[in-house]
Each structure stands twice: as structure tokens, then as C-alpha cells.
C-alpha positions in Angstrom: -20.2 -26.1 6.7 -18.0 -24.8 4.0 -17.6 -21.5 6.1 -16.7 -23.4 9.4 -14.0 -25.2 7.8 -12.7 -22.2 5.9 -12.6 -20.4 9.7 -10.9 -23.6 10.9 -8.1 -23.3 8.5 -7.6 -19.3 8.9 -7.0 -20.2 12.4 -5.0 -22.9 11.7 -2.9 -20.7 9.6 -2.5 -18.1 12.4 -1.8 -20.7 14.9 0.9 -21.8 12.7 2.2 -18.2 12.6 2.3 -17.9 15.7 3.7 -20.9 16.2 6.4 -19.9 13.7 7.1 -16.9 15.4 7.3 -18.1 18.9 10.0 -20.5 17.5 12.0 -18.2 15.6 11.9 -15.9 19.6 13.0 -19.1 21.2 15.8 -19.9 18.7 17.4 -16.2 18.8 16.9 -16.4 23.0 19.3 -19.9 22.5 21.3 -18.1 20.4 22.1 -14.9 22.4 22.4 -17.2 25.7 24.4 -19.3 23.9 26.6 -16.0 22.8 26.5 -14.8 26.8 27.6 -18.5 27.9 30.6 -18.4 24.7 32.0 -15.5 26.3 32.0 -16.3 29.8 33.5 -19.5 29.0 35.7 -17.1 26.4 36.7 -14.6 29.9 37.6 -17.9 32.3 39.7 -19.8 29.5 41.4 -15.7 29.4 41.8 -15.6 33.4 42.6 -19.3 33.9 45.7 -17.8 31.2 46.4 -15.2 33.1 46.7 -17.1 36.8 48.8 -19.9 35.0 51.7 -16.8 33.6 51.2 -14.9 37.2 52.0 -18.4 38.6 55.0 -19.1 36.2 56.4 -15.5 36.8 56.7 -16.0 40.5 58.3 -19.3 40.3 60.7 -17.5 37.6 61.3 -15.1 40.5 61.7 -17.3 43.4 63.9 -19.5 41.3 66.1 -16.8 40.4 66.1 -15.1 44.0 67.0 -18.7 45.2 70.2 -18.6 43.1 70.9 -15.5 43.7 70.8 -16.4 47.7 72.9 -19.3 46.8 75.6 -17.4 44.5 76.3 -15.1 47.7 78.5 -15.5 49.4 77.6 -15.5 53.2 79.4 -12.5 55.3 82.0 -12.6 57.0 82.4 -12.7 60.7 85.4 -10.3 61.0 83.2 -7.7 58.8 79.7 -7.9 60.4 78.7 -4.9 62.7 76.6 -5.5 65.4 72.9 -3.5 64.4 73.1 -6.6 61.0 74.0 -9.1 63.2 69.7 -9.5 64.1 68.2 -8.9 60.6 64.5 -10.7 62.4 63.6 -7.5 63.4 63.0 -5.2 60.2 63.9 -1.2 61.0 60.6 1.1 61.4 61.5 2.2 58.3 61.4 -1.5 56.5 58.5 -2.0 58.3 56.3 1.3 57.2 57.3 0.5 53.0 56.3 -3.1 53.3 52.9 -2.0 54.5 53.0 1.0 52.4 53.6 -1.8 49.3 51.2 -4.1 51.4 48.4 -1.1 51.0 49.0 -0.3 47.4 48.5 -3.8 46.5 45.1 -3.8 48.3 43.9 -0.9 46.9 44.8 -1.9 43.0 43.7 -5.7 44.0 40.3 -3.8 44.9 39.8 -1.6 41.8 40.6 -4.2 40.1 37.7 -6.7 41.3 35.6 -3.3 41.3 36.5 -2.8 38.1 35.6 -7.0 37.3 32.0 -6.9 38.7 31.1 -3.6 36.9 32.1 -5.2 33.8 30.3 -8.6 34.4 27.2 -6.4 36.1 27.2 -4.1 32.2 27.3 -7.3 30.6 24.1 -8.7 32.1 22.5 -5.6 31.8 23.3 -5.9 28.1 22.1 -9.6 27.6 19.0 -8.8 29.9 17.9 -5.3 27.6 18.8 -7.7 24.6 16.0 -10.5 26.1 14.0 -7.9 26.7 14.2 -6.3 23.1 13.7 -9.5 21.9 10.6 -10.6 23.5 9.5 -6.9 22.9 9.9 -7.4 19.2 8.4 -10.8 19.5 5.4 -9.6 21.0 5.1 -7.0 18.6 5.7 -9.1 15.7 2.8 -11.8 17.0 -0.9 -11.6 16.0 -3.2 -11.5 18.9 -5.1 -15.4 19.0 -8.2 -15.0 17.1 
């Protein structure tokens, strides 16, 4: 009787262990999502920045191109040759370096969102070997149930 119970509380005590263990694993999985979820909150509170300045700047720049419209004066008649008379139709020349500009844009608008996802895809790689590594260690660290 004496030998069951003393087998009863050496199991109890590597119950508890592992009970200990499997808590402190949980509580440092909490605290590196917690970590992952700080910084992308940390990234949109940056990027929600960044849109509200881009979106300042080109009111800045509309405002100004608006007085600047208004602060010319408009031509004169008596000066006004006839090829600026129809400025709707933009010269082949106009036309190929706004869709040159048009292009660039595209192309640095796409490294850039390339750039973005590799970024965010290295970051969960990081938090996902960091689980893993965790639970690794965990595993490691836990005595097998007797």
C-alpha cells in the first residue's frame, strides 16, 4: 500500500511537470503571437501614416497648382497661334512621356508590393521556425508519461 501511494505521488509529480512545462510552451507561444500581432498592428499604424502624408502632399499639390492656374493670367487672343488653340489633343510626343511616366510608376508600384509580400512572407517564415523551435524545445524539454 505504502509502495502504491509512493508510485501515485511520483506520477503526480511528473504530471505536474509536465503540466508545468506544457504551460510555460503555451505562455511563450502567447507571447511570441502576441509579438507577431504587436508588429503587424506596429506596420498598419506605419502605413495608415504613410497614406494619410501621400494624401496631404497631393492636396498641398493640387492646392498650389490651383493657384497657380488662378494667378495666370489667361492668353491673349491677339497672341494665340493656331496649333495651341486645341490643347485636348496632347502631341505624340506628350502622349509617349505620360505613358512612359504611366509605366515607371507601374513598375516601382510593383517592386514595391513585391518587395511588401516578400517581407510579410520572411516574417511568417520567422514566427513559424520560431513555433516550431519552440514546440521542438518543448518536446525535448518534456518527460515521456510514465
Amino acid at each position: 500500500n505504502k509502495e502504491r501511494q509512493e508510485q501515485a505521488e511520483a506520477a503526480l509529480r511528473i504530471w505536474s511537470r509536465q503540466k508545468q512545462t506544457e504551460e510555460r510552451m503555451t505562455a511563450m507561444l502567447q507571447q511570441a503571437e502576441a509579438d507577431s500581432a504587436a508588429k503587424l498592428a506596429a506596420d498598419a499604424k506605419i502605413r495608415s501614416h504613410l497614406n494619410d502624408r501621400r494624401q496631404k502632399e497631393a492636396e498641398l499639390r493640387a492646392r498650389a497648382f490651383a493657384e497657380a492656374k488662378a494667378a495666370t493670367p489667361p492668353p491673349q487672343a491677339a497672341y494665340t497661334s493656331p496649333a495651341s488653340v486645341s490643347p485636348a489633343v496632347p502631341s505624340p510626343q506628350l502622349r509617349q512621356e505620360a505613358k512612359q511616366q504611366a509605366d515607371d510608376k507601374a513598375r516601382e508600384n510593383a517592386a514595391a508590393a513585391a518587395k511588401a509580400r516578400e517581407e510579410l512572407q520572411n516574417r511568417r517564415n520567422k514566427d513559424a521556425e520560431a513555433r516550431a523551435k519552440a514546440y521542438a524545445d518543448y518536446k525535448t524539454s518534456t518527460p515521456a508519461p510514465a
